[in-house]
N, C-alpha and C positions, 0 to 999 in steps of 0.2 A: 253480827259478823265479827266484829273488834272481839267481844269478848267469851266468843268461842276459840278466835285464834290466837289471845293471850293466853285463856286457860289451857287447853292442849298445848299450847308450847312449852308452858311451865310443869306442866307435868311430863313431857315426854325430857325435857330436860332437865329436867330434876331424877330423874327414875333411870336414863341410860347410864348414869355412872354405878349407880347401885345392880343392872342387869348386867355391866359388864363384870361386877365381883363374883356373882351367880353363876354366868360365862365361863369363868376361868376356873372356880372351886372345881366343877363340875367338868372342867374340860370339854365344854361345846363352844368350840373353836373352830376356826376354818388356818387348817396348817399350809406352806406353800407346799407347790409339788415341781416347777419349773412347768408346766403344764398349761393347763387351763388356768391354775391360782399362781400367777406370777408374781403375788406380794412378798416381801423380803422377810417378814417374820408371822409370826403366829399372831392371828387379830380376836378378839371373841366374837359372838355370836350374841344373837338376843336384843339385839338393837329394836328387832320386830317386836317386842317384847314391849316396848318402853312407849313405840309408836301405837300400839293396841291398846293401852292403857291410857292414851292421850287424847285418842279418838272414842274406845269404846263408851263413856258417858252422853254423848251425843248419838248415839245410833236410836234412835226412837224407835225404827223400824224392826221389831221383835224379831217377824222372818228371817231380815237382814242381818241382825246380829248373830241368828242361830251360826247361818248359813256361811258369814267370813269368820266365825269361833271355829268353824269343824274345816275351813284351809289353812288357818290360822294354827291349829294344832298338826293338821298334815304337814304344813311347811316344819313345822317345829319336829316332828319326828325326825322328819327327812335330815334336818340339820344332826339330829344327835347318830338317826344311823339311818343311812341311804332307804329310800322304798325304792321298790321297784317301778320304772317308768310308767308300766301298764296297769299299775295298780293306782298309781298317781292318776294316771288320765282318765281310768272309769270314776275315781271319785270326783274330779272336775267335769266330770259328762254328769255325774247325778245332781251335782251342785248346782252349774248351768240350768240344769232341767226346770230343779225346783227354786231357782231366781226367776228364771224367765216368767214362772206361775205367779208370780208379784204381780206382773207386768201385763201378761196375756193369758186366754185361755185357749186361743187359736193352735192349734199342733204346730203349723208350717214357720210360723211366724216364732212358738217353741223352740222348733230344731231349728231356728237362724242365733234367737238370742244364746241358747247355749253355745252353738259354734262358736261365737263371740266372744261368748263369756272362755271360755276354753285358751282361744285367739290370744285372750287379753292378757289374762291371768299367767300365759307362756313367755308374752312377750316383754310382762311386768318383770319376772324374773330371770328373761336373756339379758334384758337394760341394766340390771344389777351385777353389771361384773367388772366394774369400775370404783373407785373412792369417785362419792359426792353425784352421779350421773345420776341415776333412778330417783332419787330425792329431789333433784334438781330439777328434772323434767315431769316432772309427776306435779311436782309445785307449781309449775307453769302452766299446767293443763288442768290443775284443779280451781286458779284463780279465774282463767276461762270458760268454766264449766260451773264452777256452784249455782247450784239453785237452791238450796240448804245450808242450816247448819253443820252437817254433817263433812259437806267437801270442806269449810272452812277450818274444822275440829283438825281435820287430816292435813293440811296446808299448816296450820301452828303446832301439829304436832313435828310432821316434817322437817320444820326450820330446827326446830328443838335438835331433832335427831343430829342434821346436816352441823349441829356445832361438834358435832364429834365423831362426822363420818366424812368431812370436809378432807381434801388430799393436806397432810396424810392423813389415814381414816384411827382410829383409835377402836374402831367397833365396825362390824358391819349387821344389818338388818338380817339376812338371812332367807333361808324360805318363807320361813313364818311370816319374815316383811313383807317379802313380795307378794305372797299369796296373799294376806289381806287388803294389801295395797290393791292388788289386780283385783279383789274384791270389790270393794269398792269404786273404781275405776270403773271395773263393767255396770255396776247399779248405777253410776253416775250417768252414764252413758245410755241403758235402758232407759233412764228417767226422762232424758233430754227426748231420746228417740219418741217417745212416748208421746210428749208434750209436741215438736216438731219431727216427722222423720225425716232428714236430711243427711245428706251426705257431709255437711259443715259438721254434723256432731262429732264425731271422728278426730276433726283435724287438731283439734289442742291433744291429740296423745297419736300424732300421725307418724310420728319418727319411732314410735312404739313396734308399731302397725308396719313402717318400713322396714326392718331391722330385723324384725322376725320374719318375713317375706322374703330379705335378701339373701338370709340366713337359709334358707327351706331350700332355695333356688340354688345357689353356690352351693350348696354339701349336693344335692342332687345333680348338678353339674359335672363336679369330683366323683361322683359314682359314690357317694359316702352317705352313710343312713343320714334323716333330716333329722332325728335324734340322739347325733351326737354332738357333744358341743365340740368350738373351736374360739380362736381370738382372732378374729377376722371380724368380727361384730363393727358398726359404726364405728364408735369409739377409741375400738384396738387401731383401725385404718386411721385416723385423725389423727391420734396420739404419734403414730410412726413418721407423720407427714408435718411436726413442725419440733422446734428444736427446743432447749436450755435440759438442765435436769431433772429426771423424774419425779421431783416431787411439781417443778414448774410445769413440764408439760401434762401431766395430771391435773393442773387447775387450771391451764388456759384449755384443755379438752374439754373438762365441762363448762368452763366457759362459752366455747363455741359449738356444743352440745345444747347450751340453752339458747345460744342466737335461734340455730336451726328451728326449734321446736319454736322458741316464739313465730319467727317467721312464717311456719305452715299456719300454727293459730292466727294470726293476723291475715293470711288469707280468706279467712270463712267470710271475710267483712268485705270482700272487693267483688266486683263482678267475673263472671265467670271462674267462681272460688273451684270447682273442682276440677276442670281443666287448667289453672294456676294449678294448684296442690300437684296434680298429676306430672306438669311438666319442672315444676321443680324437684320433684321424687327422681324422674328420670336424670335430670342435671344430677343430685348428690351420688348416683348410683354409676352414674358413669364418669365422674370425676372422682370418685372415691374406691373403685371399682370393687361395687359392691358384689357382685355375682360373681366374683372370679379371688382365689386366694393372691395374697400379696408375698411377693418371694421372700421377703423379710418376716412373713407373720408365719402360723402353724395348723397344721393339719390333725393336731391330738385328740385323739378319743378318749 
C-alpha cells in the first residue's frame, strides 16, 4: 500500500510540471469565458496526463487498462476540441457495457453496471469544476474503498496532482482526468459490488452521486436541458455562502467539500447507514438549495 502511493505520487508529481509545458506549447488550455469557467486566467490542461502516468503501472487488469486508455484519450480529445455530447455518451454506454463483462455475464445486472458506469464517469467530471474538489474527494473515497493496488496507485497519484491543482490551481486535470478517474471509480465500485452488494458501496463517492442528481433535477425544474451545464453545482452553492477572498474561499470550500464526503463515508459504518445517507442528502439539498438556482449563481449554457 505505502509503496504504491509513494510511487504514483512521485511520478504524478514529477510529470505535471513537464504536462503543463506540453499544455501550453500546444495550447490545450482551458481559457475563462465569465461563464461556466469563471477562473481569472488561462490555466493548462493535462494534469490528467500526469495522473495516467502515476496510476497506469499498477493497473494489472489488461481489460481495465484498455478500457480507461480509450476515456482517457476521449477525455483528451474532448479537451483539445469539443465532441459532441452524443457521441461522448454512446462511447460511455459501450465502455460501461464491456466493464460491466469483467464483472458479470448476467444482461440485467449488464445494463445496471453500465448505467452506473455512465452515472459515475458524468458525475467524476461535473465534481471538477472547481481548484482542488475532484482530487480531493476522489482521495477520500478511494482511501475508503481500496481493495488493491490499484485504488492506492490513484490516491498518490492524486496527492501528486492536488500539489499543483490546490486553490489556486496551476493546472487542471481535464476530461482526460476525469474520465479515467470516473474509470476507475466505477471498477472500484464494481469490484466492492461484486464482493458485497450493498448500498454502503456507494457512499465514499455519495456527494458524487448527489451533485449530479441535484444537477438533473434543478436544470429540469428550470425547464433547461439536464445537459447543459451551470454553477449552481455543490461547490458553486458553498463557495457563495461563506466569506474572505477567492483564493480563501476556494480552500475552505474544498475544505468543507471534504468534511461532507468523509461524513457520508463514515456512515456506511453506523446502523441504519442508508436511511442516515438518505437523510443527510436531504439536509445538504435543502439547506444548500440544491434543486432550485441561487439568485446570486447562473443559468449559462
Amino acid at each position: 500500500m505505502i509503496t504504491q502511493v509513494i510511487v504514483s505520487f512521485l511520478i504524478s508529481l514529477v510529470a505535471t510540471p513537464f504536462v503543463m509545458i506540453i499544455a501550453k506549447k500546444f495550447k490545450i488550455v482551458d481559457r475563462p469565458d465569465g461563464m461556466l469557467k469563471t477562473h481569472q486566467r488561462i490555466i493548462p490542461y493535462l494534469g490528467g496526463l500526469a495522473i495516467y502516468a502515476g496510476v497506469a503501472p499498477f493497473v494489472l487488469e489488461m481489460k481495465l487498462f484498455i478500457l480507461a486508455s480509450i476515456m482517457f484519450i476521449l477525455g483528451l480529445l474532448d479537451d483539445i476540441k469539443p465532441v459532441k455530447w452524443y457521441v461522448r455518451l454512446i462511447i460511455e454506454l459501450i465502455i460501461g457495457w464491456f466493464m460491466s463483462l469483467i464483472f458479470t455475464q448476467n444482461f440485467f445486472m449488464s445494463v445496471f453496471y453500465t448505467l452506473v458506469f455512465v452515472l459515475v464517469i458524468n458525475a467524476t467530471n461535473m465534481i471538477d469544476g472547481m481548484d482542488g474538489v475532484c482530487a480531493t474527494v476522489v482521495i477520500i473515497g478511494m482511501i475508503f474503498s481500496a481493495n488493491s493496488s490499484l485504488q492506492w496507485a490513484l490516491v498518490g497519484s492524486l496527492i501528486g496532482y492536488l500539489v499543483y491543482n490546490f486553490p489556486p490551481a496551476k493546472i487542471f486535470m481535464g476530461d482526460a482526468g476525469s474520465y479515467f478517474i470516473g474509470s476507475i471509480v466505477s471498477y472500484t465500485i464494481f469490484s466492492n459490488l461484486k464482493a458485497s452488494f450493498n448500498l454502503n458501496v456507494f457512499f465514499p463517492f455519495w456527494i458524487l452521486i448527489l451533485d449530479i442528481f441535484s444537477g438533473i433535477v434543478r436544470r429540469i425544474i428550470a425547464q433547461r436541458s439536464p445537459f447543459k451545464g451551470d454553477r449552481d453545482h455543490i461547490y458553486d452553492k458553498i463557495w457563495r455562502r461563506i466569506g474572505g477572498s477567492k483564493v480563501l474561499k476556494d480552500r475552505k470550500t474544498v475544505i468543507i467539500m471534504a468534511v461532507i464526503s468523509i461524513t457520508f463515508t463514515l456512515l456506511k459504518y453506523v446502523g441504519l447507514s442508508a436511511l442516515m445517507v438518505f437523510a443527510g442528502s436531504i439536509m445538504v439539498v435543502l439547506f444548500l438549495r440544491m434543486f432550485w438556482y441561487d439568485e446570486g449563481g447562473n443559468k449559462y449554457e
